[in-house]
Backbone as JSON, one array per atom type, in Angstrom:
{
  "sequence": "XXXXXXXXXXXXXXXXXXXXXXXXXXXXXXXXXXXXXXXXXXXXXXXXXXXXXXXXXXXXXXXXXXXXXXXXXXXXXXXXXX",
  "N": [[28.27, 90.53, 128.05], [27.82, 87.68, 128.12], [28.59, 86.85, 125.85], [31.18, 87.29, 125.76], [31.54, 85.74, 127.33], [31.14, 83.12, 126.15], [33.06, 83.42, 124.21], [35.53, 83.06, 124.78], [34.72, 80.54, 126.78], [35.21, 79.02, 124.48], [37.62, 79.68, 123.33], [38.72, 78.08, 124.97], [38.1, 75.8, 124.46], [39.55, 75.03, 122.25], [41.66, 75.27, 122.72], [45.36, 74.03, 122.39], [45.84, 71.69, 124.82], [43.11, 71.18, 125.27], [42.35, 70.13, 123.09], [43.94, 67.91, 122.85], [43.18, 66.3, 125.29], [40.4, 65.16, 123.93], [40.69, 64.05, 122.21], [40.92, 61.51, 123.53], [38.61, 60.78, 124.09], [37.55, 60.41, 122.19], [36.87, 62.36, 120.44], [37.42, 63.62, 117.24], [40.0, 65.84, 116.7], [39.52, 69.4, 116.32], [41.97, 71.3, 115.17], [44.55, 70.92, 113.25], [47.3, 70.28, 114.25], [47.23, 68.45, 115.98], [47.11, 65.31, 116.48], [45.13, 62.25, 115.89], [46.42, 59.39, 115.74], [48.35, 58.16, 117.83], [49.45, 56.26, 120.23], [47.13, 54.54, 122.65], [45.35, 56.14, 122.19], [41.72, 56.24, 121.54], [40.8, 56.18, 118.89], [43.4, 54.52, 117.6], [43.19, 52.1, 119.12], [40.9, 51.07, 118.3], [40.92, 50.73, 115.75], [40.81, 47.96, 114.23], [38.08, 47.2, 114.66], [36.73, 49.13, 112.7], [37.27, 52.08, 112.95], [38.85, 54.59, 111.75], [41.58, 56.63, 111.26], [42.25, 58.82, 109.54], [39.37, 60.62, 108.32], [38.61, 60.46, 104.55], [38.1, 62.81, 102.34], [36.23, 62.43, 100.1], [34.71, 60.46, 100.98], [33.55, 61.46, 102.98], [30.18, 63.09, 104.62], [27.93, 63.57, 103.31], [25.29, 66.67, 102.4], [22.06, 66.44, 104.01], [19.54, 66.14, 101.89], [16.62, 68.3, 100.82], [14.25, 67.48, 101.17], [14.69, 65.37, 103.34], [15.55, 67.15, 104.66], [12.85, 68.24, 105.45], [11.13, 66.22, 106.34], [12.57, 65.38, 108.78], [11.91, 67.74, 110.07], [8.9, 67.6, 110.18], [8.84, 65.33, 111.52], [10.12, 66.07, 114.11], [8.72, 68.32, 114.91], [5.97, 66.64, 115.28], [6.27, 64.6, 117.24], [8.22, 65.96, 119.4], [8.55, 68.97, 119.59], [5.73, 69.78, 121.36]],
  "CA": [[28.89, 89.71, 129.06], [27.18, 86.33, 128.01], [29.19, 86.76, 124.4], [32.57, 87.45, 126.51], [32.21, 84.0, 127.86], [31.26, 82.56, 125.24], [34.4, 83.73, 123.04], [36.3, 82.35, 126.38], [34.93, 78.92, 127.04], [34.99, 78.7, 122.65], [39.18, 79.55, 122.83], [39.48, 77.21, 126.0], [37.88, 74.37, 123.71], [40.61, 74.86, 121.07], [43.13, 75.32, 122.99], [45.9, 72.54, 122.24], [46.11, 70.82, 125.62], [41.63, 70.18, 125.73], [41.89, 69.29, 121.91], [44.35, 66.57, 122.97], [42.15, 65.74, 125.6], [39.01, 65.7, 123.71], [40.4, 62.69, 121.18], [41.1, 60.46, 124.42], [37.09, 60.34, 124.65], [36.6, 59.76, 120.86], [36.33, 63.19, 119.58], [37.75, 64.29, 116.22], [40.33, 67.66, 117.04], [39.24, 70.59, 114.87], [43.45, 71.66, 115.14], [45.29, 70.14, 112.27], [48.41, 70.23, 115.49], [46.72, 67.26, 117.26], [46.76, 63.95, 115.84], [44.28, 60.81, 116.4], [47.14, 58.0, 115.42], [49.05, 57.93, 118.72], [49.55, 54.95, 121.14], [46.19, 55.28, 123.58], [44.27, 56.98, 121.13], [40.61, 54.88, 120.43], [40.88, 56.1, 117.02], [43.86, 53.68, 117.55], [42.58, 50.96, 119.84], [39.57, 50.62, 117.07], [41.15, 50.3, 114.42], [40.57, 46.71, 114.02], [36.49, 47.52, 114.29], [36.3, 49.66, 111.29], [37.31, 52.89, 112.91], [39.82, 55.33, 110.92], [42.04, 57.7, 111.38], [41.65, 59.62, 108.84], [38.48, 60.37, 107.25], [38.51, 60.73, 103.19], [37.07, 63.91, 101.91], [35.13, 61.38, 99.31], [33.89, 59.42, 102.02], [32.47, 62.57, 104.09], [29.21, 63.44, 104.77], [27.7, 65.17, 102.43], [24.27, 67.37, 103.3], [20.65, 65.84, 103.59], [18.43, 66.56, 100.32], [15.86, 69.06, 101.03], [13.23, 66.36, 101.44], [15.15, 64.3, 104.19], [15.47, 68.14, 106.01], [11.63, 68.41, 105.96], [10.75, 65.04, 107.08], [13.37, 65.46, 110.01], [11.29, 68.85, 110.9], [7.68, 67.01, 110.52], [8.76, 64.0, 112.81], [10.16, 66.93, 115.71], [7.01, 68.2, 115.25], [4.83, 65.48, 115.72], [7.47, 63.78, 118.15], [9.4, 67.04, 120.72], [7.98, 69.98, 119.87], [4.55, 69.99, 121.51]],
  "C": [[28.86, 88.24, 128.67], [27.98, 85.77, 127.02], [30.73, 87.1, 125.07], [32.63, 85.9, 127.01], [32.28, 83.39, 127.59], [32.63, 82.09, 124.48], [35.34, 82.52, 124.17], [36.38, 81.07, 126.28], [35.14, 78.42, 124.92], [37.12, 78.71, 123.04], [39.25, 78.88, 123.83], [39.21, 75.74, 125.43], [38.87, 73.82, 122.81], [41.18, 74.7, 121.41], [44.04, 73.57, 123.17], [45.92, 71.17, 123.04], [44.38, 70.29, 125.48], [41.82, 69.65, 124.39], [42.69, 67.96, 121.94], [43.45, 65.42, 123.83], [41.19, 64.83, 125.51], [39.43, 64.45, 122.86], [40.56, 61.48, 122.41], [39.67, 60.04, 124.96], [36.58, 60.23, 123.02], [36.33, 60.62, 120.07], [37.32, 64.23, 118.68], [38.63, 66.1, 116.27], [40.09, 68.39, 115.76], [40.92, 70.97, 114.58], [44.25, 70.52, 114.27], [46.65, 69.77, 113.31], [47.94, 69.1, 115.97], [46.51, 66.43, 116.08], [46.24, 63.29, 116.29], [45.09, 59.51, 116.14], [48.37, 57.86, 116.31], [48.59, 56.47, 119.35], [48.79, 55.36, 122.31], [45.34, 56.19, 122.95], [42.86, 55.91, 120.58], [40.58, 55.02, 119.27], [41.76, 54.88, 116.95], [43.31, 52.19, 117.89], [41.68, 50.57, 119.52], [39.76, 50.46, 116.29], [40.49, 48.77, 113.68], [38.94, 46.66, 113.82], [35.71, 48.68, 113.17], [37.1, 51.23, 111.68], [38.7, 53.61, 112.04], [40.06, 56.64, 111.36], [42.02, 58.93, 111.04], [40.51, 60.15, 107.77], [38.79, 61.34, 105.79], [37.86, 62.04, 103.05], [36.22, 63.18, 101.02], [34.37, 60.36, 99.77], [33.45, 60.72, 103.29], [31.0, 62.57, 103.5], [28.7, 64.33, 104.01], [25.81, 65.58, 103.0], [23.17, 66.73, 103.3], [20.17, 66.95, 102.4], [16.95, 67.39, 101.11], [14.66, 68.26, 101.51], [13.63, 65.46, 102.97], [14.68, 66.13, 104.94], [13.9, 68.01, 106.32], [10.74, 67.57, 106.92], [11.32, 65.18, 108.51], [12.38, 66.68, 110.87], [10.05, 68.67, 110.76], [7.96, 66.04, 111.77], [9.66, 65.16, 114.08], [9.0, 67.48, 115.64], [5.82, 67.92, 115.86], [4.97, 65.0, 117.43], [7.35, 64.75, 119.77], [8.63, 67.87, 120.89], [6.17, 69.97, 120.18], [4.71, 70.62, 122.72]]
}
């Protein structure tokens, strides 16, 4: 049941009209169909403060180094998990 609603609220996230939505608060559509370089778009209305439209694949994120993950899961540790 829990995995039925899941699937549900998961295809009501995609769906075209919330992914248009979803960039009018700043957030990146997974749907190659939806663009961030409209008129009213903050991707737009930021431009001027560094933000971009499109990010580079050579300017992505690439993964933390095995060392950064461990540190991250000593300081929750120490930190959250008690």
């Amino acid at each position: 049941m829990e995995k039925n609603a899941a699937l549900e609220f998961e295809k009501y996230l995609l769906s075209p009209d919330v992914q248009a939505q979803a960039v009018g608060y700043g957030l990146r559509p997974v749907s190659g169909e939806i663009t961030v370089d409209h008129q009213g778009s903050p991707f737009v209305d930021w431009k001027d403060n560094g933000v971009v439209t499109v990010v580079e694949r050579t300017t992505a994120m690439r993964n933390p180094d095995r060392d950064v993950l461990l540190a991250l899961l000593r300081w929750f540790d120490l930190n959250i998990a008690q």
